[in-house]
C-alpha positions, 0 to 999 in steps of 0.5 A: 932661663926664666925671667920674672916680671920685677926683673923686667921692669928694672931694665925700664928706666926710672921717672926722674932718669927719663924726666931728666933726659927728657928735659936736656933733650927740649933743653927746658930749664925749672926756671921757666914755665913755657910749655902748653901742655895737651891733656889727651884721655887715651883709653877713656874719655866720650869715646869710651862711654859711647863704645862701652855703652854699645858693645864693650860691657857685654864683652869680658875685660879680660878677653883678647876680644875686649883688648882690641875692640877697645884699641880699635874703637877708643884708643887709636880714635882719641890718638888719631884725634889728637893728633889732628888738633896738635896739628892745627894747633901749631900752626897758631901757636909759637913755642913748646907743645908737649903731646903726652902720646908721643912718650913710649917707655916699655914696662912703665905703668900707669902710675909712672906715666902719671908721675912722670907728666904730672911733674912735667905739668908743675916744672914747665906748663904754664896752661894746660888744654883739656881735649874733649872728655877728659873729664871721663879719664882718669889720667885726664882728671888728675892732671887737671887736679895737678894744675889748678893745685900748681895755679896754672891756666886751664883751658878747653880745646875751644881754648875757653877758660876752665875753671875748678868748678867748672871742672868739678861739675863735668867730673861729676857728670861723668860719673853719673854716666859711668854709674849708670853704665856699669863703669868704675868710677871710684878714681874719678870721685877720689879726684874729685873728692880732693878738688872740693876739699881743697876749697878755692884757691886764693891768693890771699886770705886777707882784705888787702891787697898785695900787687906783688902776690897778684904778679907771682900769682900770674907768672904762673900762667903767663909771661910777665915782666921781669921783677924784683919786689919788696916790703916797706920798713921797717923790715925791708926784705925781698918778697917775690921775683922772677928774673932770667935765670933764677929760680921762681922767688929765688932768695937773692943775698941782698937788695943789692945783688937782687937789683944788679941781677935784674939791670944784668938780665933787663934787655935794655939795662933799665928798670921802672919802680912802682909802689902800693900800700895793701889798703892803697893799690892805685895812686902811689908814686910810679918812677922811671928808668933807672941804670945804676944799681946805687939809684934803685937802691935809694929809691926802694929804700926812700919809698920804704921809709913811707910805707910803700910796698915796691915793685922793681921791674925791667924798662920794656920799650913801648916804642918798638913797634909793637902794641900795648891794650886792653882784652875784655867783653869780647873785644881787644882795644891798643895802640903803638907807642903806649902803655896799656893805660892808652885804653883810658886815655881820650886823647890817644886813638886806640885801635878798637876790634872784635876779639877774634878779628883782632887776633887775626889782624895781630897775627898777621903783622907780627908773624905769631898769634899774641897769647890771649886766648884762654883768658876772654872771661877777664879783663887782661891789660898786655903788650905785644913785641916784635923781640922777645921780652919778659920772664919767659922770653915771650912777645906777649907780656901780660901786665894784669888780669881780674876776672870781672864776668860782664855781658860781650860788647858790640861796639863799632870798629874805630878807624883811623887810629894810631895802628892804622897810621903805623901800617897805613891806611890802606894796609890796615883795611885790607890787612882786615878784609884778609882776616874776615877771609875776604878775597886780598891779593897776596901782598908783602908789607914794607914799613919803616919800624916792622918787619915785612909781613905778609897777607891775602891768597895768591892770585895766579898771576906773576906780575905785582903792583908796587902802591905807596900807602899813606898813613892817611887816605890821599886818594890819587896823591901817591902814584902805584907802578906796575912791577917790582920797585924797592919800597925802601927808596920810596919811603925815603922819597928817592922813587915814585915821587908826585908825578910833579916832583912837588911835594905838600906837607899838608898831605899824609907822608908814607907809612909803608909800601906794598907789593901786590900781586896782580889781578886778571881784571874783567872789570874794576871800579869802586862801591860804596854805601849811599845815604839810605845804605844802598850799595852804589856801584860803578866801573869800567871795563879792564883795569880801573886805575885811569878810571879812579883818577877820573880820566876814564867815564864809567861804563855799563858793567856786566849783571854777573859783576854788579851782583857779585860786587854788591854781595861782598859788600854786604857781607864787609859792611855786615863786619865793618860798617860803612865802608869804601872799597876799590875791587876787581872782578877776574870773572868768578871772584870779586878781589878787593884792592883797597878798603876804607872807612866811610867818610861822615856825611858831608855837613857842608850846605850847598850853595844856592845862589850861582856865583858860588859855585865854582866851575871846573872843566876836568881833563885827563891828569887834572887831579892835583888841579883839582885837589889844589882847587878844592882846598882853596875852596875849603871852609869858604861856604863854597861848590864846586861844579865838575864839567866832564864825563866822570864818575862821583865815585872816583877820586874826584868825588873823594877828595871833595868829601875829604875837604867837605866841599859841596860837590857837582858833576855835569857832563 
């Protein structure tokens, strides 16, 4: 029996059967738009203009030949490719990732596989990455023209933003290429022609600005809070909203219910209220943590009769150990226990780095990368969460971003601050130096507000070091142990207390604890920058604990380990500036166990007269005689003089620079 081509293509399911299969299998919902979406050119992009250049415009298109040279050259190259750049991107990237390869139909044409993901694209993606010439793709084309169209972020695969006229210039590129190759180009300018007649997109028309249109603009491409919002009087009507289970702007029956739906899905019941004017966006009245349905009501409809414009979104814990800041200029700016307001605040000691490095250092204690990349050319304001929050049940809440187009800043990393005292200080330095890809010991993080994280490479060895971390240096006051001991009972002073069982409130408490995998030492020590940045280095042979706490003297140490030690230096002080580390050298590698910034240089005068100076006789285990004397000596224009065979660069000399005491040692 002869079967025709239409008869086969009706076994072949329709666009909205597959859509909806495929959606019940993700279990993906209209309401929220969660996925990445990966625009993959499969039978064009760069590969096929080198290629068609080459060899396929002297074969006939509707050979066998043709058909697989271009399988071979093009397609199984862009697959092979793409699935390389899916791979590593799920391991920076926690969620949907939708690969439009993986989806196979027999008897679909093109023009259903273009319907089919372009309808994905509008119901679901809320940023969609463009890999490398998409602009030569048809396919590729029309779905960026789909997602400026639905307002939805578009990126490159550097994950730099995308924009339409950045879009409209490369595609126009393209089909200069292509006219000058023979190659059809009328489906690209056909796109191309409705991306410059749509003109840009805006989100308003008018001089004013309406902060609520901002926000639905923005739950577009991002995770924002949940919100309800609303016109002043006289006619005081719903406007936007986004709330958990409802439809994007779902049109509630009432206020009301609006509000009662939003308390509902609020994780902690609780709700803000924030206003503007359109001719007055900043200086309204901003209130606080509502729990009742009647109380929110009252208020939306006291500020109404004022002519305020009002903002009901849901009471997002800025206590629960995650951060809130700033991205812009190439550097990302924040700080725990705060709003992302913390960045104009002078009194609140924001943690302040390079955008990349603060990506890393984010990761790295949170277990996810935050959702910032792909909008480095505006000034974003966001908070990260250790639990899901916001419209799309994210970590990262995006509160605000405007494209203000500036020069990158190279500004000094600032250290101690509040992130530094969350982790400690000794944590968050080589929690740092990991991130740069310096050689850390594989260590585990306990603290009391975040979950255990983990940073650094493995060692080799089985044992670990268990080291008390203060929120501040306290150089020698917390004791480490060899072997496992539970962090959870030193935090709470049940173990390794002061070895004299006292304890001093003017030192810095305990932050966290970590378990460290040890190093094989050959040789340990300290180095630090000298007043004319030289590097100063010294040590001892073997582990250098007992050196550090001045109870061994330095030793000549081998010329393969100075230099080794002297050129990871450079390279950290090259990134963070002065610094002080602690390093082990194993023979090939210098390991860094403790990392810490530079103190200023001491304004203490030393004195010239003898009588001041106080005299010293350091001996074995004398540090906290030692820290006791210095403090006494503080603020008192007085020295102190140190008999003994150590080392200023062990913890004799820190603790002295701490209390900025005029120091000398003599053997």
């Amino acid at each position: 029996m002869k079967v025709d081509a239409e008869t086969i293509h009706e076994n072949a399911p329709s666009v909205e059967e597959k859509l909806y299969q495929w959606e019940i299998e993700r279990e993906l919902h209209y309401t929220r738009k969660t996925a990445v979406y990966v625009s993959v050119p499969l039978t064009t992009g760069l590969r096929f203009v080198e290629w068609f250049g080459s060899t396929g415009r002297y074969l006939d298109k509707e050979s066998r030949e043709y058909q697989q040279a271009l399988k071979a050259e093009v397609v199984l190259p862009n697959v092979q490719r793409a699935a390389l750049f899916l791979e590593l991107f799920r391991w920076r990237h926690m969620g949907l990732i939708i690969d439009p390869t993986s989806l196979d139909v027999p008897r679909w044409t093109q023009a259903e596989y273009l319907h089919f993901w372009t309808t994905v694209i509008q119901r679901h993606a809320r940023r969609v990455i463009f890999l490398e010439g998409w602009q030569f793709s048809r396919g590729c084309t029309i779905e960026f023209e789909t997602a400026q169209g639905s307002g939805i972020d578009c990126v490159n695969e550097n994950l730099q933003p995308l924009s339409k006229s950045d879009g409209l210039k490369l595609i126009g590129a393209a089909i200069t290429i292509c006219d000058q190759l023979g190659v059809e180009t009328e489906p690209l300018s056909q796109v191309r022609q409705r991306l410059a007649e749509g003109g840009p997109i805006r989100i308003n028309g008018e001089r004013k600005l309406y902060k609520d249109e901002v926000l639905d603009h923005l739950a577009c491409t991002a995770n924002v809070a949940q919100f309800v919002s609303f016109a002043a009087a006289p006619k005081v009507e719903q406007r936007y909203c986004r709330v958990l289970g409802y439809a994007p702007n779902y049109r509630f029956s009432s206020m009301k219910d609006a509000v009662q739906a939003l308390l509902q899905s609020a994780p902690d019941g609780m709700v803000n209220i924030r206003s503007f004017k359109p001719h007055k966006s900043q200086g309204n009245p901003f209130e606080k943590n509502f729990n009742t349905i009647d109380a929110v009501v009252a208020t939306i409809r006291r500020m109404a009769d004022h002519g305020l414009y009002t903002i009901v979104n849901e009471v997002v814990d800025e206590h629960d150990g995650g951060v809130s800041g700033v991205c812009y200029r190439g550097q990302i700016e924040f700080a725990p226990d705060t709003t992302p307001r913390c960045v104009d605040d002078e009194d609140i000691e924001t943690a302040t780095l390079p955008f990349e490095l603060g990506i890393r250092t984010l990761t790295s204690v949170y277990g996810f990368e935050p959702d910032l990349r792909g909008r480095e050319g505006a000034r974003v304001e966001f908070s990260i969460h250790p639990k899901p929050r916001g419209w799309n049940y994210g970590r990262t809440i995006i509160w605000q971003s405007e494209q203000l187009p500036a020069q990158e800043l190279d500004l000094p990393i600032r250290w101690p601050n509040r992130f530094s005292w969350l982790l400690g200080d000794k944590a968050f330095g080589l929690t740092l130096a990991a991130a740069l890809g310096f050689s850390v010991p594989r260590s585990i993080v306990y603290t009391t507000r975040l979950f255990p994280y983990v940073f650094g490479v493995p060692t080799g060895m089985r044992e670990v070091w268990t080291r008390p971390c203060p929120k501040t240096k306290e150089p020698g006051y917390y004791p480490s142990a060899r072997g496992w001991h539970d962090p959870y009972e030193i935090l709470s002073g049940r173990i390794l207390r002061h070895p004299d069982g006292t304890a001093d409130d003017s030192v810095s408490p305990l932050a966290s604890v970590l378990i460290q995998e040890s190093v094989k030492a050959e040789c340990s020590g300290r180095a630090i920058s000298g007043p004319t940045d030289e590097v100063k280095v010294r040590g001892v042979i073997g582990e250098g604990d007992s050196f550090m706490v001045g109870d061994k003297a330095e030793e000549e140490l081998p010329s393969s380990a100075l230099e080794a030690v002297k050129e990871t230096y450079i390279k950290l002080r090259s990134h963070l500036g002065r610094v002080g580390i602690e390093w082990v050298f194993d023979g090939s590698n210098v390991w860094l166990v403790q990392l810490s910034p530079a103190r200023p240089l001491s304004n203490a005068v030393a004195p010239t007269e003898r009588h001041n100076w106080v005299d010293f006789h350091f001996q074995a285990g004398g540090l906290e005689q030692f820290r006791r004397l210095v403090k006494t000596l503080q603020n008192t224009n007085k020295g102190v003089i140190v008999h003994g065979r150590l080392s200023p660069l062990s913890h004799v000399g820190e603790i002295a620079e701490i209390y900025n005491v005029p120091i000398r040692f003599e053997s």
